[in-house]
N, C-alpha and C positions, 0 to 999 in steps of 0.2 A: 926310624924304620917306617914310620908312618909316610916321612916326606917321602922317601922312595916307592912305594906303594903307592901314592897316589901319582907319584911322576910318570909309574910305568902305568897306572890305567889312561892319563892321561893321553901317553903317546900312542897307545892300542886304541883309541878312541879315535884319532886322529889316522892312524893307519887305516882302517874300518870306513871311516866316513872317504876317505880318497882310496880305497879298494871301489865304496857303493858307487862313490860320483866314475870314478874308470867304467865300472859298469853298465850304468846307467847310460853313460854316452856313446859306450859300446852296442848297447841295444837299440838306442835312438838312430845311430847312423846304419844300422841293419835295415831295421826299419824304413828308414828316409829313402836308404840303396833299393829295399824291394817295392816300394811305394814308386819311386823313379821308372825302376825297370819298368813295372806294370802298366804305370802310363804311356812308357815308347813305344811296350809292345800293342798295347790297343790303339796308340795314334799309329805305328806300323798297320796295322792292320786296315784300319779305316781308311789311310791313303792309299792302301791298294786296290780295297774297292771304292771306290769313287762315288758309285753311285746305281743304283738296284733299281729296276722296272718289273713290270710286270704286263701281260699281257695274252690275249686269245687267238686262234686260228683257225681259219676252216680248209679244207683244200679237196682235191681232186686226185685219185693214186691210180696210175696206172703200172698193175703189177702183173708181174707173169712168173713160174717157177720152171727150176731146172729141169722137173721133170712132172707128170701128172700123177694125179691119184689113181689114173686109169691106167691100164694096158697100152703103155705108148710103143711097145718094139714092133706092133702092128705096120707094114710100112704103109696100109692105108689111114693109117693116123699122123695126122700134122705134129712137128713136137708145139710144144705149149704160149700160146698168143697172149697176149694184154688183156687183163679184166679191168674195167673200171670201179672204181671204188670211193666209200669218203674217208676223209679224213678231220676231225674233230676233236679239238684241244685248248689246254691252255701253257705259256711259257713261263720262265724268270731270264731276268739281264744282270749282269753282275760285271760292269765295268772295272776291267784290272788296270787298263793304262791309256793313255790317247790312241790307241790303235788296235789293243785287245778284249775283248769281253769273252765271257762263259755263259752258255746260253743253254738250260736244262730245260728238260720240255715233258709233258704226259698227255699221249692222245689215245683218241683211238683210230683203229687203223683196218681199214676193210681192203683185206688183201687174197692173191690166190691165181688163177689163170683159168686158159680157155684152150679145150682138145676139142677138135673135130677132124671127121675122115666121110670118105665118100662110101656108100652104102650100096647095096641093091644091083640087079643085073649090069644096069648101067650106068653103075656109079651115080645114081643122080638123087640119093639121098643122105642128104648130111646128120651122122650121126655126132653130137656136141655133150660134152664132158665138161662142168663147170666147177672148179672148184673154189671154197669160200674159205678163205679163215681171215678171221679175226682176231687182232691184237690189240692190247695196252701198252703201246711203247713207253720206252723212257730213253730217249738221246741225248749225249751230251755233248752239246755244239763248242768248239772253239772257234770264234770268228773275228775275221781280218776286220776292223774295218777304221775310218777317218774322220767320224763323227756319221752324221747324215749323210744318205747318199749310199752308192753302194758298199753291201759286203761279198765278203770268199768267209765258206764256211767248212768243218769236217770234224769227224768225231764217234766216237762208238755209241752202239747201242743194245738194250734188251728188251726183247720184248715178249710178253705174257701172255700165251693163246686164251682166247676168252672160247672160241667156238673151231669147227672144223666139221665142213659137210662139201662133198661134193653131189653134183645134179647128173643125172642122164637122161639127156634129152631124145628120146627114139624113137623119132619117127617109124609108121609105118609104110608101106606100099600105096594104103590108100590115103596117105596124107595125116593118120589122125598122129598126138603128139603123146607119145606115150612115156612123161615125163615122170623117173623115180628121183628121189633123194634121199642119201646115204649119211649118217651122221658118223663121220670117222673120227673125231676128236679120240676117240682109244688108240688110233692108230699113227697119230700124232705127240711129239712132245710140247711139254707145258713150257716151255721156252726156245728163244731165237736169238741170236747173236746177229750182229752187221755192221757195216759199216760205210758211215755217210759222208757226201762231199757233194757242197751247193753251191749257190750264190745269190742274194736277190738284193734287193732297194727299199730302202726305208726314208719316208720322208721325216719332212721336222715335226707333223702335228700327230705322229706315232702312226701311221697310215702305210702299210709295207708289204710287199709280194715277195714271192722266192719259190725258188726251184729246186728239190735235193734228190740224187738218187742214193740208197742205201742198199748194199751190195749183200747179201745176203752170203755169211760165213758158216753157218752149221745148217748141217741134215736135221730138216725140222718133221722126218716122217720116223716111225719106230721101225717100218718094214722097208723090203725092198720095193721099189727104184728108192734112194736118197734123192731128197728133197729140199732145194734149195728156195729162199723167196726173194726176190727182186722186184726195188718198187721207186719209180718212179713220180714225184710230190712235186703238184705245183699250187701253193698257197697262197692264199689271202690272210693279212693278218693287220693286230691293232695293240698298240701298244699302250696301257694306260696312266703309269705312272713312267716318274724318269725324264718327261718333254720339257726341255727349255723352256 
């Protein structure tokens, strides 16, 4: 009775020890498999961006809007002319492939337009409407391009009214300049939508210009006329990490 007894603890011990080892190696190749994956998926990843820049900008905006802050159905009112403006930021580069990168950007953006109509018996005074606003863009570029040299760019954007005032510039009869300013940010919303398409040229030592116009998609006024912004960018810029 004995021998049998110790025959069957025997083989239970044996079962047991190749039940642990099954398992054991069933947890190790788990393991080994999610250890694997992990590494393809961050070497996937890594080969896709290639390689990340960084860089600043300054530019020049010539912007104008659909309509003014003023009373434009006046027909001695122009509709709305080009204001000049800055522009001042910084970017990122995010190489996906020998021909495309993702280019995210935050500036700021002094934008807005210019009403003037003729005044006075004989129309010979120009009364001027200037409106200002100011944004924190954030656009998200995708661009063509073949290493150095030129790119093609486009891509949405949002941007974040910091301020909002238009000027009335009103002359008198006798010349003096009887200049008020309106703070209508109330009368404005806290956001812009648009959308961009450009092109410029980037050298090898990160040294690069370009050109974007971004098309202005929402009424960016609470009240009536809607209010569209349209802005014209032509920038200088520098790229600081990323150069061969």
């Amino acid at each position: 009775m004995k021998k049998i007894l110790l025959f069957n603890l025997f083989t239970f011990s044996l079962l047991c020890a190749d039940a642990q080892s099954k398992v054991s190696n069933a947890i190790n190749n788990t393991t080994k498999n999610v250890t694997t994956s992990i590494n393809s998926t961050a070497k996937n990843v890594t080969t896709t961006v290639k390689k990340q820049a960084f860089g600043v900008k300054l530019g020049y905006n010539l912007s104008n809007t659909s309509n003014g802050f003023a009373i434009t159905t006046d027909p001695a009112f122009t509709d709305p002319k080009m204001k000049g403006g800055l522009l001042l930021g910084i970017y990122s580069q995010f190489q996906m492939s020998s021909t495309m990168r993702l280019q995210p950007e935050l500036f700021y953006s002094a934008e807005g337009s210019m009403i003037d109509g003729k005044l006075g018996a004989n129309n010979t005074i120009v009364n001027v409407f200037q409106n200002n606003i100011n944004y924190l863009n954030l656009p998200l570029m995708l661009q063509y391009t073949k290493g150095y040299g030129f790119y093609a760019e486009a891509g949405p954007q949002i941007g974040f009214r910091l301020s909002a005032k238009y000027t009335n510039k009103n002359p008198s009869v006798s010349g003096n300049n009887n200049e008020v300013t309106y703070d209508v940010k109330s009368k404005t919303k806290g956001t812009a939508f648009g959308f961009g398409f450009g092109a410029g040229y980037e050298l090898k030592n990160g040294l690069g210009v370009g050109a974007r116009y971004m098309l202005g998609l929402t009424n960016i006024h609470k009240v009536e006329p809607s209010v569209k912004s349209n802005v014209l960018s032509i920038s200088l810029q520098y790229r600081f990490k990323g150069k061969d």
